[in-house]
C-alpha positions in Angstrom: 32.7 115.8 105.4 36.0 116.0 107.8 35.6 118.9 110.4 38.3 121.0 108.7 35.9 120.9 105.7 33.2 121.9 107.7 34.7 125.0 108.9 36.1 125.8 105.9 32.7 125.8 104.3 31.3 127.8 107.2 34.2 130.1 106.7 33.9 130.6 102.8 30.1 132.1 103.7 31.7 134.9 105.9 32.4 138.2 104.4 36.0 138.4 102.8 37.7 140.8 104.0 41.7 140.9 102.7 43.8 139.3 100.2 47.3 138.5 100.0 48.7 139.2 97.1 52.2 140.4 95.3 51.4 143.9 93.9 52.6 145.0 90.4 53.8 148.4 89.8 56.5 150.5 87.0 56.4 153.5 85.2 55.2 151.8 81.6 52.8 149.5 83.4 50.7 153.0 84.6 51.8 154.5 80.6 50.5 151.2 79.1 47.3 151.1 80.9 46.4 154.4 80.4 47.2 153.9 76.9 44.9 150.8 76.1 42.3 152.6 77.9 42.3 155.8 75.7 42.4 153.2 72.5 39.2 151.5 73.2 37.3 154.3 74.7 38.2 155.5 71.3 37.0 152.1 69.4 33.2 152.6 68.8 33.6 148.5 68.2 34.0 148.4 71.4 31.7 149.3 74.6 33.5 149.1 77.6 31.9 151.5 80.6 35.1 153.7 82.0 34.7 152.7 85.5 35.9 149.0 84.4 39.0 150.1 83.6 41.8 149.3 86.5 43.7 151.7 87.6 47.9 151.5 87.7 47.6 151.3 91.6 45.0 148.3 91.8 47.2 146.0 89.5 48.7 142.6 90.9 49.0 139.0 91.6 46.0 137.7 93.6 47.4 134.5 96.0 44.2 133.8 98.0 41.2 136.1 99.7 40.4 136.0 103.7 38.4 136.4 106.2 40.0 138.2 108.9 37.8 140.4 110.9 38.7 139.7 114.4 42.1 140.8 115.8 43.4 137.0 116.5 43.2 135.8 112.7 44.3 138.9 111.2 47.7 138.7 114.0 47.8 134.5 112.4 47.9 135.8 108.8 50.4 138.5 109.0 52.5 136.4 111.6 52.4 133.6 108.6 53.7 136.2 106.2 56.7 136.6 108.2 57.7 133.0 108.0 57.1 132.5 104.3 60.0 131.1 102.7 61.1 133.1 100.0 62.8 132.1 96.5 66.8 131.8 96.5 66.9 134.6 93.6 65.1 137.9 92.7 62.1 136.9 90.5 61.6 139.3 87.2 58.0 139.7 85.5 56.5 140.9 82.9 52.8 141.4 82.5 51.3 141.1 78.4 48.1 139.9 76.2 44.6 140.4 77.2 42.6 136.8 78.0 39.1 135.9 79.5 39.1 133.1 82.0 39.0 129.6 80.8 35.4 128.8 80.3 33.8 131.8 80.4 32.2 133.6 77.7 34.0 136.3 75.2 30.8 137.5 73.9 29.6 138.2 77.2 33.1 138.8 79.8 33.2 140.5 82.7 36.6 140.0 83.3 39.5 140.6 81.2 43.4 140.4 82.3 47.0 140.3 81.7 49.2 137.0 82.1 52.7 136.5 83.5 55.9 136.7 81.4 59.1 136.4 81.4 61.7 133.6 82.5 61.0 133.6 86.1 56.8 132.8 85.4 57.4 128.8 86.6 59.4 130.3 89.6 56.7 132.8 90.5 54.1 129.9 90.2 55.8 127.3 92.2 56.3 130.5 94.9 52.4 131.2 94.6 51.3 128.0 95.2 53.5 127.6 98.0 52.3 130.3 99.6 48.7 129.7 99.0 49.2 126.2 100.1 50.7 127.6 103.5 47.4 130.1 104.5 44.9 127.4 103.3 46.8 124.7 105.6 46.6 127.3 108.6 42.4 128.1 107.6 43.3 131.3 106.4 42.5 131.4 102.1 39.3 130.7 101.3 37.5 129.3 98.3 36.2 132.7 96.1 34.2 130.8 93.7 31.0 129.8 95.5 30.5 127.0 92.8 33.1 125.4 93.5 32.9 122.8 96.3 36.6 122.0 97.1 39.5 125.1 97.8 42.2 125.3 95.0 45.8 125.1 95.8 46.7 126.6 92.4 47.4 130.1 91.7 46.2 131.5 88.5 48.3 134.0 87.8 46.9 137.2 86.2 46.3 140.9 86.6 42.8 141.7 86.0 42.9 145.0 83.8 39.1 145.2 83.1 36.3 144.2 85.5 32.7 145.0 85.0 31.7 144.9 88.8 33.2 148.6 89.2 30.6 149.4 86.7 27.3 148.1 87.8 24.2 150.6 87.8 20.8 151.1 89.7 18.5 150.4 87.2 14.8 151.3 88.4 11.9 148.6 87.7 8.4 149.6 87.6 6.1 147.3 89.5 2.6 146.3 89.0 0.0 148.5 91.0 -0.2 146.6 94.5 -4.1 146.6 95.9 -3.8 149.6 96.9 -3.4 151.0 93.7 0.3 152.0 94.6 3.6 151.1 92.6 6.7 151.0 94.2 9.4 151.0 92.0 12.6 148.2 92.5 16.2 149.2 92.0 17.9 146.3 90.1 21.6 146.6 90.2 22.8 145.3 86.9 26.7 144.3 85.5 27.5 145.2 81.8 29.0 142.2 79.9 31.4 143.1 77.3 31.2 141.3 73.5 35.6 141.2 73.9 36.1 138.8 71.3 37.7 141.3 68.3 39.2 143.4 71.5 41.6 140.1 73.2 42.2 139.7 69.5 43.4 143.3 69.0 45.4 143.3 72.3 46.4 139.6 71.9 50.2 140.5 72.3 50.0 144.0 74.5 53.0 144.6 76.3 51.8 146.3 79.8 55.2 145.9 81.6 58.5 144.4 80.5 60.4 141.6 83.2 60.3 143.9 86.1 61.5 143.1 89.9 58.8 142.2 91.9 59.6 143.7 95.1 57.0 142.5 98.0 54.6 140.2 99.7 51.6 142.0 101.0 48.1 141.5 102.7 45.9 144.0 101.9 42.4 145.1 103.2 39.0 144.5 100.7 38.2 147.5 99.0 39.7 150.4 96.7 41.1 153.8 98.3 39.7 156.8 96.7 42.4 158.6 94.7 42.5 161.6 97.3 43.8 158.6 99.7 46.3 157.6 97.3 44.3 154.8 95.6 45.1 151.6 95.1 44.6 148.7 98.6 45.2 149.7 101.7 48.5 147.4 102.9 48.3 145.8 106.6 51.2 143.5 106.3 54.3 142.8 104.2 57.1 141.1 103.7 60.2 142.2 101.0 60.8 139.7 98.1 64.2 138.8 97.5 
């Protein structure tokens, strides 16, 4: 194992804490969203938990996730944002179709999400990767995927439009009397998985957003605003697409 390996692995074990990522936002996207919603809430073949649902201001393009909690790296990442170099032409995107990752399971998801469209998608990915290629060079992505054992320089593209972890519940466990006599109860958080396999059948073809310009370049902090705060990330850096 090089050195660079060796902090990157001790790195990948730290708290994330931002993630650079081009955010996706128009009028129909928040219409279409809301609209989907409605529909399967309204589907009793389906049983998705309301909190899963995305909202309009948490949609985008995930590049890579940091750990930045002291001052130096944080000043590294956003001074690395400056010197991106950007694509010679406006890039255009739609967002459509609702897919499960590649090798998980459609009877039991946790994630569902919107891909890419338009005729600027192999732009946007070649952009991507260059970008992710860029803050993993300087130690700055990390690997999110604690199974995996080597970082990934390839962006996959998507917009996550359901995700079961904003659902998870306390669910209390009775335990056995200890000597004593005395239970003490356990609180075991659990994540609802989602049978999605008629639902990314039925939304196949869902058009969330016609080609729309994508306008920045942004590192944001871990963690959703509450609505009263104006929802969505909370931006610490950006840079204007072309």
């Amino acid at each position: 194992m090089t050195k660079r390996s060796r902090i990157m692995g001790h790195k990948s074990r730290s708290q994330l804490t931002h993630f650079l990522c081009i955010p996706l936002k128009s009028p129909q996207l928040a219409t279409a969203l809301l609209d989907m919603r409605n529909d399967i809430l309204a589907d009793r073949r389906f049983d998705v938990p309301k909190r899963a649902f995305r909202p309009a201001e948490t949609i985008h393009f995930t590049l890579g996730v940091m750990s930045l909690s002291d001052r130096k790296n944080l000043q590294r990442a956003c001074d690395a944002l400056r010197e991106i170099e950007m694509p010679s032409h406006p890039l255009f995107t739609g967002l459509a179709g609702l897919t499960a990752f590649e090798g998980s399971s459609k009877q039991n998801a946790n994630v569902l999400f919107a891909k890419p469209t338009g005729p600027d998608v192999q732009t946007l990915q070649e952009f991507s990767n260059k970008v992710r290629r860029k803050f993993i060079d300087m130690g700055l992505v990390l690997e999110d995927t604690p199974k995996r054992t080597q970082i990934s320089t390839e962006v996959v593209l998507h917009a996550t439009i359901i995700n079961t972890i904003y659902a998870i519940s306390n669910v209390k466990i009775e335990q056995a009397p200890d000597a004593n006599g005395e239970r003490k109860n356990k609180i075991k958080q659990i994540r609802p998985k989602i049978d999605a396999r008629i639902m990314l059948d039925k939304y196949a073809d869902y058009k969330f957003m016609d080609p729309t310009h994508l306008e920045r370049l942004e590192i944001c902090k871990m963690g959703e605003r509450k609505l009263a705060e104006g929802g969505g990330y909370e931006m610490v850096a950006f840079v204007d697409l072309p």
